[in-house]
N, C-alpha and C positions, 0 to 999 in steps of 0.2 A: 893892723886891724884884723882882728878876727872873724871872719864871716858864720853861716850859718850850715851846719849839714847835720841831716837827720836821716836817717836809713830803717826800715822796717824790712823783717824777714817771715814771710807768715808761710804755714804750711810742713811740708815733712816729705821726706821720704821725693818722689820724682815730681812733687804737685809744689814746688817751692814758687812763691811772690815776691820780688825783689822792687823795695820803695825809695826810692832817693828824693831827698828835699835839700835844695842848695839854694843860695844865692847867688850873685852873678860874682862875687868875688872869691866863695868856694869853686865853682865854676873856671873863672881863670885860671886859677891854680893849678884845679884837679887839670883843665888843657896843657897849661906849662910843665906841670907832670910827665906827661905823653913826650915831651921832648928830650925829655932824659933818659928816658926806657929806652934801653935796645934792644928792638922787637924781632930782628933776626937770631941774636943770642937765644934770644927765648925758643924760636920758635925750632931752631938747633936744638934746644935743651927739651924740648916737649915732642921730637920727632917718634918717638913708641908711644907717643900718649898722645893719639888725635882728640881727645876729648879734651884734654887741656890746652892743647893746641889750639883747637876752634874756639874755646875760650876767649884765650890771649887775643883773635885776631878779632874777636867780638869786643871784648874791653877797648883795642885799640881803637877799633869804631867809634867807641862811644865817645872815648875822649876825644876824640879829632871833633866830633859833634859838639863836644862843646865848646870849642874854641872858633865856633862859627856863629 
């Protein structure tokens, strides 16, 4: 089954708007995602880039969120 995900990006430059539209079975997914990622590798491989860093530890957030 294919569920639903729709993403909108409005804006430019540092004024950027990030839109997610899922279902509850895109949603599972994108959670069971999160358990595959190894968030320490990443965060090893993003250690000169704290912006990507904070990132990654944001992303993880979110997915954990969804699996709630």
């Amino acid at each position: 089954m294919q569920g639903m995900f729709k993403y909108t990006l409005e804006g430019q430059g540092d004024a950027l708007s990030l839109g997610v539209d899922l279902d509850s079975v895109s949603a599972r997914a994108l959670a069971r995602l999160d358990r595959y990622i190894n968030w320490s590798d990443i965060l090893k491989l993003t250690e000169n880039d704290p912006e990507a860093a904070h990132a990654a530890e944001r992303l993880h957030t979110v997915l954990q969120h969804l699996g709630r």
